[in-house]
KEDRENTI-38819 format. One record per residue: residue in one letter; chain; residue number from 1; z, y, x of N, C-alpha, C, O in turn. Coordinates in nm, 2 decimals, decimal comma. Each point is the difference from the previous one (the first is absolute). Last residue first. Layout:
N
[atom "A" "A" NUM [Z Y X] [Z Y X] [Z Y X] [Z Y X]]
...
! end
This chain:
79
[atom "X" "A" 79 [11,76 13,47 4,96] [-0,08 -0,09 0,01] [-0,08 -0,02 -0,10] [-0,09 -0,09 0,01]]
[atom "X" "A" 78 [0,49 0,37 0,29] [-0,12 0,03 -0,12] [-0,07 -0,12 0,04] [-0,03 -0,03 0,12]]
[atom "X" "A" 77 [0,50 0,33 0,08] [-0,09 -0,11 0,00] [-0,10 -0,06 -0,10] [0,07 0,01 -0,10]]
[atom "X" "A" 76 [0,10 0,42 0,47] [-0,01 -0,05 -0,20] [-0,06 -0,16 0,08] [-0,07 -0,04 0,09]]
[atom "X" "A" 75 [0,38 0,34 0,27] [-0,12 -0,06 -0,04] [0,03 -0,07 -0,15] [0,09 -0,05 -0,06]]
[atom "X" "A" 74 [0,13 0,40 0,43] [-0,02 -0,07 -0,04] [-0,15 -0,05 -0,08] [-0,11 0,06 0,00]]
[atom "X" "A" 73 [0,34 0,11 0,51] [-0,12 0,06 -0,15] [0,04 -0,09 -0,09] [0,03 -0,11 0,06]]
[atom "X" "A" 72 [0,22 0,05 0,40] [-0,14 0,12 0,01] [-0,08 0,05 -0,12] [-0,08 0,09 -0,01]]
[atom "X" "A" 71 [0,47 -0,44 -0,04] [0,06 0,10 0,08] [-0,12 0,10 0,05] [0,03 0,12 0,00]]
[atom "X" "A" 70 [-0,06 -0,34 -0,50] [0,00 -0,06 0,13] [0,04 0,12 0,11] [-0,01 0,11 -0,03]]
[atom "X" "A" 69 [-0,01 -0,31 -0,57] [0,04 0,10 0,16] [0,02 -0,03 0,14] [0,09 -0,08 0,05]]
[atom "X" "A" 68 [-0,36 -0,10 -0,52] [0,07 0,01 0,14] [0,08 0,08 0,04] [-0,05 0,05 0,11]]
[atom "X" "A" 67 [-0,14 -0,16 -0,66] [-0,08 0,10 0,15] [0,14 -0,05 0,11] [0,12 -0,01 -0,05]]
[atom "X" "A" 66 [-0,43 -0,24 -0,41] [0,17 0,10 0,07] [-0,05 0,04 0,11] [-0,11 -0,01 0,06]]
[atom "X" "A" 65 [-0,19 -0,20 -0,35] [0,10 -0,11 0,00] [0,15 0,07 0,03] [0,12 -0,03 -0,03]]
[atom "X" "A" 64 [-0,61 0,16 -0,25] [0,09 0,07 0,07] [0,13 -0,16 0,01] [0,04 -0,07 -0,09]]
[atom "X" "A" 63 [-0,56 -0,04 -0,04] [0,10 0,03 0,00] [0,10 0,06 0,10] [0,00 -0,05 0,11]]
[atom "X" "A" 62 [-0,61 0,00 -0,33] [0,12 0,01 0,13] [0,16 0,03 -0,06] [0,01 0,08 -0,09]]
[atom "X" "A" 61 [-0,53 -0,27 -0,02] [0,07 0,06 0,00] [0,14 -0,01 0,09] [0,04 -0,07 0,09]]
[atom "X" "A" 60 [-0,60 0,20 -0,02] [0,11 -0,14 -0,01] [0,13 0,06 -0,08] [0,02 0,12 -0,01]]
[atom "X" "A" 59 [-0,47 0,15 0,24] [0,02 -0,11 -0,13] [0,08 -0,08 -0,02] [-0,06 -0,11 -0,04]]
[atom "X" "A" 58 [0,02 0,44 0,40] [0,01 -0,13 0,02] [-0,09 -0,12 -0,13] [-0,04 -0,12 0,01]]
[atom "X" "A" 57 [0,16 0,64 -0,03] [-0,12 -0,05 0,11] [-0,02 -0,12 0,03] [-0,12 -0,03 0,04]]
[atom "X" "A" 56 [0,45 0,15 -0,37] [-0,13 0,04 -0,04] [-0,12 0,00 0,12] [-0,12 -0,01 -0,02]]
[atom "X" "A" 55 [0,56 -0,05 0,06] [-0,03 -0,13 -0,09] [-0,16 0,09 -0,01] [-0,10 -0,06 0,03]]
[atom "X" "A" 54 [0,32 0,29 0,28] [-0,03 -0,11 0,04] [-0,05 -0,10 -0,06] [-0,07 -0,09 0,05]]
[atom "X" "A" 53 [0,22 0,52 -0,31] [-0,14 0,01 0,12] [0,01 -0,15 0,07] [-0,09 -0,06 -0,05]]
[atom "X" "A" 52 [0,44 0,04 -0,17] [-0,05 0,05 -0,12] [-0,13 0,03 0,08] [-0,08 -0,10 -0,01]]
[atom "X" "A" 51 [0,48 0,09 0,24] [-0,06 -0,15 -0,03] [-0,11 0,01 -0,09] [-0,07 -0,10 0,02]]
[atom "X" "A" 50 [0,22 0,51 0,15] [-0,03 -0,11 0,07] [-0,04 -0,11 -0,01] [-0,09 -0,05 0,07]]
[atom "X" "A" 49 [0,28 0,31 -0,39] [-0,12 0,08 0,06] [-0,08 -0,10 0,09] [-0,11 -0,05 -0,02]]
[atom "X" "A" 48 [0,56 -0,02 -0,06] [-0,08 -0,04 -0,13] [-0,17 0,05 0,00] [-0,10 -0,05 -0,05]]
[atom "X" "A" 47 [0,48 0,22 0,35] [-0,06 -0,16 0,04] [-0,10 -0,03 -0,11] [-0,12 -0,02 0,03]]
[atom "X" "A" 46 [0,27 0,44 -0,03] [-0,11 -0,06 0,08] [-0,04 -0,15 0,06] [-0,09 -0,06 0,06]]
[atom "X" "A" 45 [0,48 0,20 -0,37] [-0,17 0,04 -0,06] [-0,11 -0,01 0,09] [-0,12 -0,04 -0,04]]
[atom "X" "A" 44 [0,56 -0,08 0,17] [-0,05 -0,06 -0,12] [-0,13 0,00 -0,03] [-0,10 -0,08 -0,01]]
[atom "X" "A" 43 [0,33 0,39 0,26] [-0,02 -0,13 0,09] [-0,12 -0,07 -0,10] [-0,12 -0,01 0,01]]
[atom "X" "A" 42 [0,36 0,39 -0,19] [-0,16 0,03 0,07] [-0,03 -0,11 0,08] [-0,12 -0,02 0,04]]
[atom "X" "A" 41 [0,53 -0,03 -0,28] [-0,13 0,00 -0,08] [-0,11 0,06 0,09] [-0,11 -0,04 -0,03]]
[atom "X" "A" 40 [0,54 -0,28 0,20] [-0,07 0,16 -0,03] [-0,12 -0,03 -0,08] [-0,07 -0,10 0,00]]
[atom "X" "A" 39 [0,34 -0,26 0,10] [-0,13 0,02 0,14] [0,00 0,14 -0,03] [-0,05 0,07 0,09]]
[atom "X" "A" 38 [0,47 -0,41 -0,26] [-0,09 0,07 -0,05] [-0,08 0,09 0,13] [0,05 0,02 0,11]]
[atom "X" "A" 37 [0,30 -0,43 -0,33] [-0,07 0,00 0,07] [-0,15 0,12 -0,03] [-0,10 -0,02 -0,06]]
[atom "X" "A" 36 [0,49 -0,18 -0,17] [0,05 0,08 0,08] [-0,09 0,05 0,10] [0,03 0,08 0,08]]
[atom "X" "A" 35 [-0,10 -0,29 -0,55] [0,06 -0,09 0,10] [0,06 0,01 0,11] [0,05 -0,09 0,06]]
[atom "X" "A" 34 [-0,27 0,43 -0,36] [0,08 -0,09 -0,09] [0,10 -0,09 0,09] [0,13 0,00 -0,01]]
[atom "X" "A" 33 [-0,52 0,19 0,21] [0,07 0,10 0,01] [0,18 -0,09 -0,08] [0,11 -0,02 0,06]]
[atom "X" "A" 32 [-0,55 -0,22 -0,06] [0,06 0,04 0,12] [0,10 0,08 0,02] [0,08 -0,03 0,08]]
[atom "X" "A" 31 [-0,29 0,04 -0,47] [0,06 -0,14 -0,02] [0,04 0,00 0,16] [0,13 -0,02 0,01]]
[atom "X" "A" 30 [-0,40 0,37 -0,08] [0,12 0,03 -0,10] [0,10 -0,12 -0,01] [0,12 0,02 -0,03]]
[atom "X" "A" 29 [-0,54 -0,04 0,26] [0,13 0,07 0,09] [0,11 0,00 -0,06] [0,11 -0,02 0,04]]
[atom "X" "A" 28 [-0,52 -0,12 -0,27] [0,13 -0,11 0,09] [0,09 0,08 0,09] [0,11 -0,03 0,06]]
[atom "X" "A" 27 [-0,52 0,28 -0,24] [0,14 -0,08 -0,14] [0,09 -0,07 0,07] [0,12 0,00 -0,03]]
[atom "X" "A" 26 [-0,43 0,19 0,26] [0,08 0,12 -0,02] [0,07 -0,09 -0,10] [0,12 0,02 -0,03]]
[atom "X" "A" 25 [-0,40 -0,27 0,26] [0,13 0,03 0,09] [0,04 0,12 -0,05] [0,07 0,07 0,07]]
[atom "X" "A" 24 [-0,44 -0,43 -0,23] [0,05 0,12 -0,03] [0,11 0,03 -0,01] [0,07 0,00 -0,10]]
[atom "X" "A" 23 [-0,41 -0,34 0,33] [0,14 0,01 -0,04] [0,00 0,12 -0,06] [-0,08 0,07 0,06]]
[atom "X" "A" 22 [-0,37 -0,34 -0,06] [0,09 0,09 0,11] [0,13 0,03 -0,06] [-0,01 -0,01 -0,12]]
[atom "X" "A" 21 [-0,53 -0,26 0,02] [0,15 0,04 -0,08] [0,07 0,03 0,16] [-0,03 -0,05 0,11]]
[atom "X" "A" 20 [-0,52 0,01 -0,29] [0,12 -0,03 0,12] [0,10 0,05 -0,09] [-0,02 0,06 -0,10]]
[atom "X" "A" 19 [-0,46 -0,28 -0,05] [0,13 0,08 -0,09] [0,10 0,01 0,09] [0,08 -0,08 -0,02]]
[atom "X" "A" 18 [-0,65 0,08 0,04] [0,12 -0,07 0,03] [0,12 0,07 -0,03] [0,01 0,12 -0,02]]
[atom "X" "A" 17 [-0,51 -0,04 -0,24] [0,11 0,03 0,08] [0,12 -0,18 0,04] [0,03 -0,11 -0,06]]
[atom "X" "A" 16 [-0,47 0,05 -0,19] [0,00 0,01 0,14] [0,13 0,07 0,05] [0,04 -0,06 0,11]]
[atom "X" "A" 15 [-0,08 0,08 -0,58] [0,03 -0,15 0,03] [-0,03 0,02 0,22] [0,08 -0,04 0,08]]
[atom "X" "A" 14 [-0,15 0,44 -0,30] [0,16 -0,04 0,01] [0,01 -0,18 0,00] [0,10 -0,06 0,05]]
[atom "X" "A" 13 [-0,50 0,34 0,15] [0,03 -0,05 -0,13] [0,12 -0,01 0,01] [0,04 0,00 0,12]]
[atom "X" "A" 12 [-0,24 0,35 0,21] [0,01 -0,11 -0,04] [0,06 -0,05 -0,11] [0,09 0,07 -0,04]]
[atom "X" "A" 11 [-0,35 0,33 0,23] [0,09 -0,01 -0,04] [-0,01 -0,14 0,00] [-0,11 -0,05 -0,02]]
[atom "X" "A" 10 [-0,23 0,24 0,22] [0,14 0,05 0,08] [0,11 -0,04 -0,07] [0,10 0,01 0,07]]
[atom "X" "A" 9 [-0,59 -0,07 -0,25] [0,06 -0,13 0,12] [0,12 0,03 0,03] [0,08 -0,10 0,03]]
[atom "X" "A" 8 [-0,26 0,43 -0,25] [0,03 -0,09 -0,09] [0,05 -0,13 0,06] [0,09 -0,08 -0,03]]
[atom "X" "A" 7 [-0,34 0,40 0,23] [0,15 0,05 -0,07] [0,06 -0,09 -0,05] [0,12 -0,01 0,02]]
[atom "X" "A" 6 [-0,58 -0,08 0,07] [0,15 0,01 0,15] [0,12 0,06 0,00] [0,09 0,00 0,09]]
[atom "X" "A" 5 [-0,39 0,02 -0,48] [-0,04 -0,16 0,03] [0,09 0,03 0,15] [0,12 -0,04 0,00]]
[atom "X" "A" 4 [-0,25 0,41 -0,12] [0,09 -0,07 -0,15] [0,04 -0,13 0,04] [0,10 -0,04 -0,04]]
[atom "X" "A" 3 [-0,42 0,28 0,32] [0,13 0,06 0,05] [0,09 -0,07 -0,15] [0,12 -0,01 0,02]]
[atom "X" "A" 2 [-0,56 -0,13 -0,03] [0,04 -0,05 0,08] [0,13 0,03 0,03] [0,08 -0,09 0,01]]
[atom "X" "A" 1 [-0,30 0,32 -0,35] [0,05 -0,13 -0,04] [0,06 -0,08 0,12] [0,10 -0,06 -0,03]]
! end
């Protein structure tokens, strides 16, 4: 009964979940792409990857703003 009872603690209620939200950069590429502006799809995907593990460690949500190019690396921007 005890191991039922600590199992049971591990899941939480859906009124206790938090609800993060994250871009989903495989649909907007298509709208990026539309407007001339395209990252590649394996770019894409790991960015989406990316953001998608950060919102989930952070708990927050987060938006894709654009990416940089810069003369040593570029850089995403995300908030």
């Amino acid at each position: 009964l005890e191991w039922c009872e600590f199992s049971a603690s591990l899941y939480t209620k859906e009124s206790d979940a938090v609800e993060i939200s994250y871009p989903d950069l495989m649909t907007e590429a298509n709208v990026y792409e539309w407007n001339g502006v395209d990252f590649g799809r394996m770019e894409i995907y790991q960015l989406y990857l990316s953001i998608k593990h950060k919102a989930m460690i952070e708990a927050q949500n987060l938006r894709f703003w654009g990416k940089i190019f810069g003369t040593s690396g570029d850089y995403y921007v995300v908030q």
